[in-house]
C-alpha positions as CSV (number, residue, x, y, z in Angstrom):
1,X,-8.6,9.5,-2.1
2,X,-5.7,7.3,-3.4
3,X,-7.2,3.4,-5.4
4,X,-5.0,1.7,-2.8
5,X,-6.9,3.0,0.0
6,X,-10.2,1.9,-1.6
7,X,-8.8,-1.4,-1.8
8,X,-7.2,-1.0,1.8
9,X,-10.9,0.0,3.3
10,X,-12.4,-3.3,1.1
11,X,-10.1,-5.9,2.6
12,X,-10.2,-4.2,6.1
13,X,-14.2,-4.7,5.9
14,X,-13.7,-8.2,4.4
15,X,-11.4,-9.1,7.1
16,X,-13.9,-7.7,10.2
17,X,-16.7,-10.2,8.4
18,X,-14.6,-12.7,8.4
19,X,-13.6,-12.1,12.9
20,X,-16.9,-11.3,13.6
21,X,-17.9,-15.0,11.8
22,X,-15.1,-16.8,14.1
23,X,-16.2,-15.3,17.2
24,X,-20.0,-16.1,16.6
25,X,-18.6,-19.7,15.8
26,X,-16.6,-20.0,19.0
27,X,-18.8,-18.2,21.4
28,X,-21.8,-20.4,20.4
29,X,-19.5,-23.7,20.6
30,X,-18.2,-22.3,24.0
31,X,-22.0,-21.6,25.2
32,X,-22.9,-25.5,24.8
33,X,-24.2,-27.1,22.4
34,X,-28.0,-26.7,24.2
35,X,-28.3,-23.3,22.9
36,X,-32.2,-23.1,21.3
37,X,-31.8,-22.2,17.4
38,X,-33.4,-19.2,18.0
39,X,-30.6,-18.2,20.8
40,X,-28.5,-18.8,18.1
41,X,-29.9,-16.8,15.6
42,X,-30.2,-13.8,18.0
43,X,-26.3,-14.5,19.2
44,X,-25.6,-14.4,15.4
45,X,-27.1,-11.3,14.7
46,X,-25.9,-9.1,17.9
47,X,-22.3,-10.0,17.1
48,X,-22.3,-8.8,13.3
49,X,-24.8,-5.8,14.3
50,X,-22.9,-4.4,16.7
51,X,-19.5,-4.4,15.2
52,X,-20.9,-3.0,11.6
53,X,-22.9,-0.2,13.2
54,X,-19.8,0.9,14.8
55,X,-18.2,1.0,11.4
56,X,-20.9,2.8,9.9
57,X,-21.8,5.5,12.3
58,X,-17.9,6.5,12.7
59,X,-17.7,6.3,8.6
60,X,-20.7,8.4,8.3
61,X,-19.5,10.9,10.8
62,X,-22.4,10.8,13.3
63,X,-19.7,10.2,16.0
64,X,-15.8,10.0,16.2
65,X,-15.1,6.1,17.6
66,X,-11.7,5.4,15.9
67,X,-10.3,4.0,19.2
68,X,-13.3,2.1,19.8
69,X,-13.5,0.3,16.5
70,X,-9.9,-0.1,16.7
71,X,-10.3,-2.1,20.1
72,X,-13.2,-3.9,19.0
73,X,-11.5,-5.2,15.7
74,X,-8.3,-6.4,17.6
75,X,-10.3,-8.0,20.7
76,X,-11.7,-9.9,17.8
77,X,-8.6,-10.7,16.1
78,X,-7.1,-11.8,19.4
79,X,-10.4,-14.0,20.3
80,X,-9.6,-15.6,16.5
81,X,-6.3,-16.3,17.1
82,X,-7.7,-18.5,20.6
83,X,-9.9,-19.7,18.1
84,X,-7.5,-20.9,16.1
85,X,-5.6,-22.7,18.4
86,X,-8.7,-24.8,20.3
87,X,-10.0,-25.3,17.2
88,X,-6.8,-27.0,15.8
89,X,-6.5,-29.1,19.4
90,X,-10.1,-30.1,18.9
91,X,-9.4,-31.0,15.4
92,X,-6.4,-33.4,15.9
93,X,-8.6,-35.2,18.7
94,X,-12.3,-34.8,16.9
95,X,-12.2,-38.5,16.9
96,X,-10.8,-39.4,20.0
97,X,-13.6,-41.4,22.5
98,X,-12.6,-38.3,25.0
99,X,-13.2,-36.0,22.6
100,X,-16.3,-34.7,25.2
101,X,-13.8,-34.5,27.9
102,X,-11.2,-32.5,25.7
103,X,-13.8,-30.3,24.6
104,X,-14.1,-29.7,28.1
105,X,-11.0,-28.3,29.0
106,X,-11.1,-26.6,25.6
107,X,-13.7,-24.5,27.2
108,X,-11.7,-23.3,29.7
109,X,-8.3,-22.9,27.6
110,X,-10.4,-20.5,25.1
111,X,-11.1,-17.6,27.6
112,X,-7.6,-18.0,29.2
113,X,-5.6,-17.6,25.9
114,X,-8.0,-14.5,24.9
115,X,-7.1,-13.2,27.7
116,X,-3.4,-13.8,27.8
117,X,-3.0,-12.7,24.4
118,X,-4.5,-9.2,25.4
119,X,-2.7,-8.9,28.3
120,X,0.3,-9.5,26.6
121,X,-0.5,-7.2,24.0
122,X,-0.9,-4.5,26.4
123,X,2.6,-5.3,27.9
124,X,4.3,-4.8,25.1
125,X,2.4,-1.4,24.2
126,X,3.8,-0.1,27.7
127,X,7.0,-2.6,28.5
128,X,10.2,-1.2,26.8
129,X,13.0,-2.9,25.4
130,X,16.0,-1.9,24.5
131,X,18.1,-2.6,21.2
132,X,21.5,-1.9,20.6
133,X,23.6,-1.7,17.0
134,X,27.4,-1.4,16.5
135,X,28.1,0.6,12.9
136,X,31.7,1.8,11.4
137,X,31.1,4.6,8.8
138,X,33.5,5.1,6.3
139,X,34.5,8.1,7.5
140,X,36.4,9.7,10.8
141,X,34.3,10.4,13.6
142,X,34.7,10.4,17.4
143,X,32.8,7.4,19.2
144,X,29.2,8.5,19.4
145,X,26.3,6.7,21.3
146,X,23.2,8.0,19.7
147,X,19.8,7.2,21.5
148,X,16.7,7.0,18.9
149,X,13.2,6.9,19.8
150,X,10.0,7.3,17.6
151,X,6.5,7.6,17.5
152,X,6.3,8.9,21.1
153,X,1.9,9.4,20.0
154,X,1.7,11.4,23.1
155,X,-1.5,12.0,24.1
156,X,-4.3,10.4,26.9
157,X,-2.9,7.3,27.3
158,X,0.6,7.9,26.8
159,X,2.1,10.8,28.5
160,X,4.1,11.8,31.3
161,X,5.2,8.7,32.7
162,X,6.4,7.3,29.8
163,X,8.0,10.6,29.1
164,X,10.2,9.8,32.7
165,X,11.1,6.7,31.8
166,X,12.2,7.5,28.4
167,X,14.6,10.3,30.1
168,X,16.0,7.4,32.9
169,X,16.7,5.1,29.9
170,X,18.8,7.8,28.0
171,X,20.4,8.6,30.9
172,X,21.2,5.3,31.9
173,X,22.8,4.2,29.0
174,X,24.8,7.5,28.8
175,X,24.0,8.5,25.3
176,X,25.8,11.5,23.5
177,X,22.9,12.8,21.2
178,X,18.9,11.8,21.8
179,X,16.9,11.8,17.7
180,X,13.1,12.0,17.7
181,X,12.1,11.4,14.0
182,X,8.3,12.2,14.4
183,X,4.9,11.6,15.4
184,X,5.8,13.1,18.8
185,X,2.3,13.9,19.3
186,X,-0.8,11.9,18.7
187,X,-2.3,14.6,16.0
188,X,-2.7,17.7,18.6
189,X,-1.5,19.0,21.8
190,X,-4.6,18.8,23.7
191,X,-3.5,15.7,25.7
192,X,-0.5,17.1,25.8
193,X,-1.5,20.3,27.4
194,X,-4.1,19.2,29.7
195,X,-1.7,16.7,31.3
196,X,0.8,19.2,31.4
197,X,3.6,17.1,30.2
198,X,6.3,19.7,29.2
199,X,8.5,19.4,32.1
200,X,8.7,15.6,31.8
201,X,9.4,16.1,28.1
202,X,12.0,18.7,29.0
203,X,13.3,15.9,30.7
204,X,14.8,14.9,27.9
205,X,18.6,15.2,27.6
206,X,22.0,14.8,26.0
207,X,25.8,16.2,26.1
208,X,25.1,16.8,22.1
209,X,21.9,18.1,22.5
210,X,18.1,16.4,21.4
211,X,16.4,16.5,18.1
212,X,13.1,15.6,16.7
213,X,11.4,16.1,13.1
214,X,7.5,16.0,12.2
215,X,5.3,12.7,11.3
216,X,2.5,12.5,9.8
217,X,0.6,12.7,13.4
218,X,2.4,15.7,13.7
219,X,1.4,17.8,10.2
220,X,-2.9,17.2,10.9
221,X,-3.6,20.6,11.0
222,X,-1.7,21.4,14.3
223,X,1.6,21.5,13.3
224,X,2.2,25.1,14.6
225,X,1.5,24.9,18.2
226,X,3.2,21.0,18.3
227,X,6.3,22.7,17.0
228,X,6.0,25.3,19.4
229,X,5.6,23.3,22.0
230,X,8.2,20.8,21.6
231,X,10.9,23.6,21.5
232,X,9.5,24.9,24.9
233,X,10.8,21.7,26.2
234,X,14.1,22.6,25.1
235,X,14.0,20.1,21.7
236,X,15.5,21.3,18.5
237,X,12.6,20.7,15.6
238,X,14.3,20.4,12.2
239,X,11.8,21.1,9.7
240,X,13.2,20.3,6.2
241,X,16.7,21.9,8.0
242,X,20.3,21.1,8.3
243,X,22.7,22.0,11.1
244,X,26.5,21.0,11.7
245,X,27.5,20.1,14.9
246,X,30.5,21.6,16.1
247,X,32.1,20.9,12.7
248,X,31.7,17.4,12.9
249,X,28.8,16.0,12.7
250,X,25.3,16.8,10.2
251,X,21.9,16.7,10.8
252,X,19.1,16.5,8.4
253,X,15.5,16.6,9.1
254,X,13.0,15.8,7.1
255,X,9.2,16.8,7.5
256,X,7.0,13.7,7.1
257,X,6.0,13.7,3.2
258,X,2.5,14.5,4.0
259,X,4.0,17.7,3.4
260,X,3.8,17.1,-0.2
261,X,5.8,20.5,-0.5
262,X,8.8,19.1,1.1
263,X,12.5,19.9,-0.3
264,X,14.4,16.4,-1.3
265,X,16.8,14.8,0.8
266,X,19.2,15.7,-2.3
267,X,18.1,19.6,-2.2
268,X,18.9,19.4,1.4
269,X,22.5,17.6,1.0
270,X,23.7,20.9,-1.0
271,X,23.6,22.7,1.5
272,X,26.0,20.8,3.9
273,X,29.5,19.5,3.6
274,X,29.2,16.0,2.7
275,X,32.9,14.7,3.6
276,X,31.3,15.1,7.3
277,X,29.2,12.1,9.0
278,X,25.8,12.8,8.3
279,X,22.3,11.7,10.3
280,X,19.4,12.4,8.3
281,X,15.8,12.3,10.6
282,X,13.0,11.2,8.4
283,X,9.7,9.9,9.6
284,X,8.4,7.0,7.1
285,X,11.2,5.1,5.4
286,X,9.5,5.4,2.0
287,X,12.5,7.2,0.0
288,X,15.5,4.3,1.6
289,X,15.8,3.5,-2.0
290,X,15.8,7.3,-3.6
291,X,18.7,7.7,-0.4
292,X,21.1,4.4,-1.0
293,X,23.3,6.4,-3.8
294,X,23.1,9.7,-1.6
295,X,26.5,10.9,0.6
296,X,24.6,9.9,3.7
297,X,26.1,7.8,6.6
298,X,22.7,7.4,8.9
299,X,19.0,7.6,8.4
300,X,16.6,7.0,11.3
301,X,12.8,6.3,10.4
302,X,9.7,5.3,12.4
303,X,6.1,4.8,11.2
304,X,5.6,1.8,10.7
305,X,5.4,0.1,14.6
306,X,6.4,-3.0,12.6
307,X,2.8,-3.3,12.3
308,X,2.4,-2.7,15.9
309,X,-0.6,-6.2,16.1
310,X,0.1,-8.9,14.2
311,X,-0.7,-9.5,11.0
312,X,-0.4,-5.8,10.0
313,X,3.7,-6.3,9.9
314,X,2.6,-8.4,6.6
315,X,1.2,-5.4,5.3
316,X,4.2,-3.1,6.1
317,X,7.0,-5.7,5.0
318,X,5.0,-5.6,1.7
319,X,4.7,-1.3,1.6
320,X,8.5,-0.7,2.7
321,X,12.0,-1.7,1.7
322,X,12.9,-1.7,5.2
323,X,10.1,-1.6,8.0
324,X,12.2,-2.5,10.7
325,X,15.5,-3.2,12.0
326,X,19.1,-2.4,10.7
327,X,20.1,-3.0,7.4
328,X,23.2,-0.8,5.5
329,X,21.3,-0.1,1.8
330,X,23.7,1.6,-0.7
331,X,25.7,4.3,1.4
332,X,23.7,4.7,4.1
333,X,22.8,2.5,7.5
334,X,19.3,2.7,7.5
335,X,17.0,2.0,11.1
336,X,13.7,1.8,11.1
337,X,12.5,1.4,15.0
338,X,9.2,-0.5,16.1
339,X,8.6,3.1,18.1
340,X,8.4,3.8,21.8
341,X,4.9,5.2,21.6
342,X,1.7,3.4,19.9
343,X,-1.2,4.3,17.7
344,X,-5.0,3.9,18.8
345,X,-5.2,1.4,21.0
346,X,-2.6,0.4,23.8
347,X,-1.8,-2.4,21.9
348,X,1.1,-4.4,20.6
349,X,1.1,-8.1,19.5
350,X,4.0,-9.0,17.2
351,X,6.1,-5.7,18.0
352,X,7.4,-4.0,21.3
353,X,7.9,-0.6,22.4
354,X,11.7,0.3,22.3
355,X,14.1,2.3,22.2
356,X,17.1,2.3,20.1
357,X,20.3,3.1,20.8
358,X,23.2,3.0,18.0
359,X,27.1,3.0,18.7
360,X,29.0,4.8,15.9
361,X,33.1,4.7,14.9
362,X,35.1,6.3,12.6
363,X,37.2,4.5,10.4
């Protein structure tokens, strides 16, 4: 295992110490003051038990709870951040003569934010927006409307509903060409399968045609059968492939560099005609520099989720060049989306499910 993901596992454990002590602090201020010292001690003790045992057990393999840990350390992130707020309130009034009386209300305001703040996470995880970009490459090309959407995660709890809507938002906004640049499927096909979602994936269409590469949830071992069965649905997988267009447009896909056997961007360029727009599909947007001095008009990225629950969009403004939004770096626009789709937990706080849509002119 890489050093950084030592040091990602060490803060990770520092940082659920550190929630599990605000909530114990809260919930004990929020049960009264009359609490018995040894009520306190056992409330003290069940909160950092329970959490760590989690932790340990899934850790030491006795039991696969990712999803579970995942909800439990963002329940408690979102009960810090309530924290946070009516302890600051409390702090500007601590010596106000109605303190009592503020603390009060305070009481009530905690368990309404907590909530709100995980309703509105869940929202986001399942209400989509849509953005919109204007480009002008430097090169002729007939108006194109290109609709992007990543990190579908398809699985238990994000499946053939989301699939439908997806389809009515593409057709709505009349795009020519629909790009899918990984992590269609959260790690198997199982969900997939069982829910029998292939017809609402099949769903999926454009005048140009729709195209998807692999992520990294896509290349865990069941790469095969998720290929397989995203071309059932009528979806063009390129896999480390080009293909022209009618003779005027380029695609490149990339597989997601968890392939560590992956062709470069550049090996793949040589075997296209470069004086042609060209759209390059890859996953994670960790090569944007490698790709600014490359003949490339377009690359569309995912991955990230713009950290999908807030703070994490720290952590991936600090890993990538770009981790979301539009920027034009060197030759190429580059988009990273926030993903329609989410990982774990049905979750967003900071970030929003969308999908992207992209108008493109010729000069």
């Amino acid at each position: 295992m890489e050093t950084r993901y030592y040091f990602i596992f060490t803060a990770a454990i520092i940082l659920l110490q550190l929630l599990i002590y605000i909530f114990n602090k809260t919930l004990i201020w929020w049960l009264n003051k009359q609490l018995s010292q040894k009520a306190r001690r056992a409330i003290t003790f069940v909160s950092f038990l329970l959490p760590n045992v989690l932790v340990i057990c899934h850790f030491l393999k006795l039991f696969t709870i990712f999803r579970l840990i995942a909800l439990v350390l963002a329940l408690l992130l979102f009960s810090a951040f309530a924290s946070i707020a009516v302890g600051g309130i409390h702090f500007l009034f601590r010596k106000s003569k109605s303190i009592t009386k503020i603390d009060r209300t305070l009481r009530i305001t905690y368990p309404i934010l907590f909530i709100g703040i995980t309703a509105l996470s869940v929202y986001n995880a399942y209400v989509t927006r849509v953005i919109h970009y204007e480009i002008t490459l430097d090169k002729p090309i007939k108006p194109l409307r290109i609709g992007m959407a990543s990190d579908l995660h398809l699985g238990k709890l994000f499946g053939g509903k989301e699939l439908d809507k997806l389809a009515d938002i593409m057709q709505q906004e009349k795009v020519d060409i629909i790009l899918l640049p990984g992590d269609i499927m959260d790690d198997n096909v199982n969900a997939y399968l069982a829910e029998k979602m292939q017809p609402h994936l099949a769903k999926l269409k454009a005048p140009m045609g729709v195209y998807a590469t692999l992520g990294n949830h896509d290349l865990f071992g069941d790469q095969d059968r998720i290929d397989q069965e995203i071309r059932k649905a009528g979806i063009t997988v390129l896999r480390d492939e080009t293909l022209t267009l009618n003779n005027e447009l380029v695609l490149i896909g990339r597989n997601d560099n968890l392939a560590h056997d992956r062709p470069s961007t550049e090996a793949l360029l040589k075997q296209v005609n470069t004086d042609l727009p060209i759209i390059l599909l890859d996953h994670r947007p960790t090569d944007i520099e490698k790709h600014a001095s490359l003949p490339l008009d377009i690359q569309v990225s995912g991955h990230a989720h713009k950290g999908q629950v807030f703070p994490a969009s720290i952590i991936t403004k600090m890993m990538y060049r770009l981790d979301y939004s539009h920027e034009k770096i060197g030759n190429p626009h580059v988009f990273v989306t926030s993903g329609y789709g989410f990982w774990g937990i049905p979750m967003r706080l900071g970030s929003q499910s969308e999908v992207v849509i992209i108008d493109v002119k010729g000069k």
